[in-house]
C-alpha angles and dihedrals in degrees: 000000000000131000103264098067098040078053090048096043095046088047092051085043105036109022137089129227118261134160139228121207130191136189121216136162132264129249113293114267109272089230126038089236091052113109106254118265119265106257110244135222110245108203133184125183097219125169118245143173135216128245131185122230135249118268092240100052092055091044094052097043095252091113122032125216089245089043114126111229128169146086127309131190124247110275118236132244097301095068109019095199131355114256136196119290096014113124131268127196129197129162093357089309129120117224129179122230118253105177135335124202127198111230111207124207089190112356119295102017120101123204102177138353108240099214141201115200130168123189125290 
């Protein structure tokens, strides 16, 4: 058994569901003198679940009480990968992304995202 699919299987077991939403712009005006495109939210249902932080990471400011900290599947094809400052919502409550940061099982291959997201 490797570690992708015991990832797969706790995420699917253990984890909640959150999303993470991203804005992008649209496609580029077909003419220069065409008013630019809206920007569009990008959003992805993933699985995910929480941490807690290290005593010292609360104790120096680094992570705050009300600070969103666990484990998220890899996002599909819409997002690729989360990236700082996209959104991420959990029980109904926006967070920003802080940092995300892939988590290998060999090189190169990614099972899960290990996040850090403080309120919106």
């Amino acid at each position: 058994m490797d570690f992708t699919s015991v990832n797969a299987r706790l995420l699917t077991r253990y984890g909640g569901d959150v999303t993470l939403s991203r804005l992008t712009e649209g496609p580029p005006p077909q003419n220069p003198w065409d008013p630019p495109s809206t920007s569009v939210i990008v959003s992805e249902a993933l699985r995910f679940i929480a941490t807690d932080a290290a005593t010292e990471l609360v104790a120096s400011g680094v992570v705050l009480a009300d600070d969103l900290l666990g484990v998220m599947a890899l996002p599909g094809a819409a997002l690729v990968e989360p990236k700082i400052g996209d959104t991420v919502t959990a029980d109904g409550k926006a967070y920003t992304l802080l940092s995300a940061k892939p988590v290998h099982s060999v090189a190169g291959d990614a099972i899960h995202y290990a996040i850090h997201a403080r309120t919106a």
